[in-house]
C-alpha positions in Angstrom: 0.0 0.0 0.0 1.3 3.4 -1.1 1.0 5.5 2.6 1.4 9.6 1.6 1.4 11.3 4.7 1.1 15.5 4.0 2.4 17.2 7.6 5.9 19.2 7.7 5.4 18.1 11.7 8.5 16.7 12.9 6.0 13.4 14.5 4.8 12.9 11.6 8.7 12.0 9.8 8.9 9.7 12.6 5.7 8.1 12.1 7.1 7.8 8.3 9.5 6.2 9.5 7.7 3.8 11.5 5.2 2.7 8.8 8.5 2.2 7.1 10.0 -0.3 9.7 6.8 -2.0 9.3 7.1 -2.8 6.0 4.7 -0.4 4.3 5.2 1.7 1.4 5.5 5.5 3.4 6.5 8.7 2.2 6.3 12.3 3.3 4.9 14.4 0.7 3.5 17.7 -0.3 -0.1 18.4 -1.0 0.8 18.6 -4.6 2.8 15.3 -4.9 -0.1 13.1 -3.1 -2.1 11.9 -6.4 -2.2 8.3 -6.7 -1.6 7.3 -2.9 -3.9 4.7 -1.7 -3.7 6.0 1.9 -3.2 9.3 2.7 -2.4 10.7 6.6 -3.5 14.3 7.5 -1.7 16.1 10.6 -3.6 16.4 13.3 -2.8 20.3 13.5 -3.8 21.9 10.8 -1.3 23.1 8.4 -2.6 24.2 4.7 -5.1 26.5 3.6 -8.5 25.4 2.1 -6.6 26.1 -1.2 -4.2 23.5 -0.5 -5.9 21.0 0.6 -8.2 21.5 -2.4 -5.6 21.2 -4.7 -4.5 18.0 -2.6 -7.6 15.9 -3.4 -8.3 16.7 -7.1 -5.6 14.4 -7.3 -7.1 11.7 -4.4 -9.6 8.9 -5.6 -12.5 8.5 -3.5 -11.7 4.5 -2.9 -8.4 6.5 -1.0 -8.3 5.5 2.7 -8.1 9.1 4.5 -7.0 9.4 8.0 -7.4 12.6 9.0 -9.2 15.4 10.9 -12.7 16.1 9.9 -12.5 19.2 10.5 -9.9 19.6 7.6 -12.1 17.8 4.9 -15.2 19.5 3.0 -17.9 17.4 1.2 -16.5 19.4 -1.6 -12.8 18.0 -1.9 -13.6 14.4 -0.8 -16.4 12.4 -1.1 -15.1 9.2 0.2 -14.4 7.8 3.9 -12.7 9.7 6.4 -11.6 8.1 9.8 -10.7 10.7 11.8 -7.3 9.3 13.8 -7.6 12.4 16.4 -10.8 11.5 18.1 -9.3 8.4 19.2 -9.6 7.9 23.0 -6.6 6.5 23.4 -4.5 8.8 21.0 -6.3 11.7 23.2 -5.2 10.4 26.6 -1.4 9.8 25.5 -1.5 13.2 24.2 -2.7 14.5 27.0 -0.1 12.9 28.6 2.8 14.3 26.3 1.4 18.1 26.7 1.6 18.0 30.2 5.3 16.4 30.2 6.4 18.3 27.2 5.3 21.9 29.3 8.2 21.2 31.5 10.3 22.7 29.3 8.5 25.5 28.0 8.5 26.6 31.9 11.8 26.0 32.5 12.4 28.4 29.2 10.5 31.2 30.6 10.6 31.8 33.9 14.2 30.0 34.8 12.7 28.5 38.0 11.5 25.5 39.3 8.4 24.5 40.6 9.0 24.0 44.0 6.4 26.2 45.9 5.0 28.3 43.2 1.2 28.6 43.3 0.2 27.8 40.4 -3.6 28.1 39.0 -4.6 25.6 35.8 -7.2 26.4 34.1 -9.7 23.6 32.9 -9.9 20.0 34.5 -9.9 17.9 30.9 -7.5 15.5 30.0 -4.8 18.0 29.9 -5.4 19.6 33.2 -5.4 16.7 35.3 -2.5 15.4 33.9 -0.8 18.9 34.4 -1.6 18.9 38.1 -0.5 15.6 38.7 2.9 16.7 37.2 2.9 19.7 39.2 2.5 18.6 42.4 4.8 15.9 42.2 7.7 18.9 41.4 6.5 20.5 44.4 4.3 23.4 43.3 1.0 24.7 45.0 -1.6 23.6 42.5 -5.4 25.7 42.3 -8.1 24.4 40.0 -10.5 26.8 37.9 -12.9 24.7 36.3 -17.1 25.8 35.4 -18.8 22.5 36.1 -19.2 21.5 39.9 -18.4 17.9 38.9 -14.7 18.8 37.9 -14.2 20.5 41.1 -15.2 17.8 42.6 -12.8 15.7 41.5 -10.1 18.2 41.2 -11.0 18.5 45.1 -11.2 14.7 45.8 -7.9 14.0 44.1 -5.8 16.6 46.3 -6.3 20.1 44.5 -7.7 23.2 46.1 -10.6 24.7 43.4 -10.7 28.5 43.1 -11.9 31.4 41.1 -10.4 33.0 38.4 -10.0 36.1 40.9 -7.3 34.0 42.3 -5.3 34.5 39.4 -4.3 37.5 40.8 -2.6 35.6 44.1 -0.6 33.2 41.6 2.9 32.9 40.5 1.7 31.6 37.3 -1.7 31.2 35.3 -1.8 28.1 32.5 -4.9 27.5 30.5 -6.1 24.3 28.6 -9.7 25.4 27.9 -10.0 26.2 24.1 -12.3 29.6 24.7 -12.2 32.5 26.0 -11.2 32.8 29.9 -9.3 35.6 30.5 -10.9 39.0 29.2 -8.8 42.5 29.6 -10.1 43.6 32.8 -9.3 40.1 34.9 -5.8 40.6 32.9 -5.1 44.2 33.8 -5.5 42.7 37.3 -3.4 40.7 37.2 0.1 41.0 38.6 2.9 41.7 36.0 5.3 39.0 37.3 2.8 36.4 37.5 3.2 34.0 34.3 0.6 33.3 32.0 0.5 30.1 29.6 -1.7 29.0 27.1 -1.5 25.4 25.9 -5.0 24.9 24.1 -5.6 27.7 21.3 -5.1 31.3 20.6 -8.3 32.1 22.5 -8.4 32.2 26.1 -6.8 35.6 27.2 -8.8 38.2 25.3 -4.9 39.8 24.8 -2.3 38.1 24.2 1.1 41.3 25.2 2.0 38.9 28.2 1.3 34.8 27.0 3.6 32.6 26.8 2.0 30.2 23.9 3.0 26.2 24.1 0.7 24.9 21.5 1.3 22.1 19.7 3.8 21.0 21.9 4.1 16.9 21.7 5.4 17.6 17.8 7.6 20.1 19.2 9.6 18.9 22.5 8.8 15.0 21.8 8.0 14.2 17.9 9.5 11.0 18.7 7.4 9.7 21.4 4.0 11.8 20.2 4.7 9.4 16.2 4.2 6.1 18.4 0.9 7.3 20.3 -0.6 8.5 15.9 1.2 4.7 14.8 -0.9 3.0 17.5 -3.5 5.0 16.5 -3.6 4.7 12.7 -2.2 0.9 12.7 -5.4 -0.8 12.5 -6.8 0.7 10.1 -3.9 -0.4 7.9 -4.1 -3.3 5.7 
């Protein structure tokens, strides 16, 4: 089976090499070099315009196994099957996993401290955000939970994390969203103090401005491609002939 995978993600060359290592017939291409394949692999972040990714499947049959996205493919371009690799449960959890491990860094990069007793208030209680304040805690920070339904306070409360408002940001040493909307408007930001850190690690969206965000998106592909390409192989592998 010729495999085309379309991402200039760093994962994605590794997954490209694992499909290779496995015997199947893988290759990193452009959206203009993808006729003919018989599966074709989509990044999970987006990466070419609707013009592209047009272009891209003029050339694609519609017997073409797609993994990609949904929100990437119109009825327009592609009228075949799509089976959308990033809604899988386990690929969500791993990467969930990876985000949270690969912030590390990002931290380390911006503030050139550790952990140990800085209070610390994450933002959302998802797959990200618990995994966050696990990894927290265990380097010795103070970790506060914001989260809007009473059911993820719970939890958050029940597994050894202190809920709070968004007022509290103001008290913290750093701020670090994973909700993908808007959180954090001007006014709650003007009130907050200038030394305290703020992250975002799920869009462009959830501090109304952005003068004073750190931004670690996308970071699995950045700080661990290698790791991030085995959680997509497992993913993709059986769907594979």
């Amino acid at each position: 089976m010729k495999i085309y995978i379309v991402s200039k993600d760093k994962r994605y060359a590794y997954l490209n090499e694992l499909l290779c290592k496995h015997g199947y017939d893988s290759k990193i291409a452009a959206p203009s070099e993808a006729k003919n394949a018989q599966a074709l692999i989509l990044p999970i972040r987006r990466e070419y315009s609707d013009g592209e990714l047009k272009e891209l499947f003029e050339g694609i049959s519609d017997k073409t196994l797609v993994l990609a996205p949904m929100s990437q493919i119109k009825k327009e371009y592609f009228n075949g099957e799509v089976i959308d690799y990033s809604q899988n449960g386990e690929l969500l959890k791993r990467n969930a996993r990876l985000t949270a491990e690969a912030f590390i860094s990002s931290w380390y990069e911006a503030t050139e401290c550790s952990f140990e007793k800085k209070k610390i208030l994450v933002c959302g209680y998802g797959r990200i955000g618990k995994c966050l304040c696990r990894i927290l805690s265990s380097l010795g920070a103070d970790v506060y939970i914001y989260a809007r339904r009473e059911e993820s306070r719970e939890e958050a409360r029940t597994n050894g994390f202190t809920p709070a408002s968004l007022d509290f940001s103001k008290e913290c040493d750093a701020v670090i969203n994973t909700v993908p909307s808007l959180i954090f408007d001007s006014a709650l930001i003007d009130s907050i103090p200038v030394g305290t850190y703020l992250f975002e690690l799920a869009s462009t969206c959830g501090f109304e401005r952005t003068e004073r965000v750190n931004f670690a998106l996308g970071l699995p592909g950045k700080i661990l491609p290698k790791s991030a390409a085995a959680v997509i192989f497992d993913a993709i592998l059986p769907y594979l002939p």
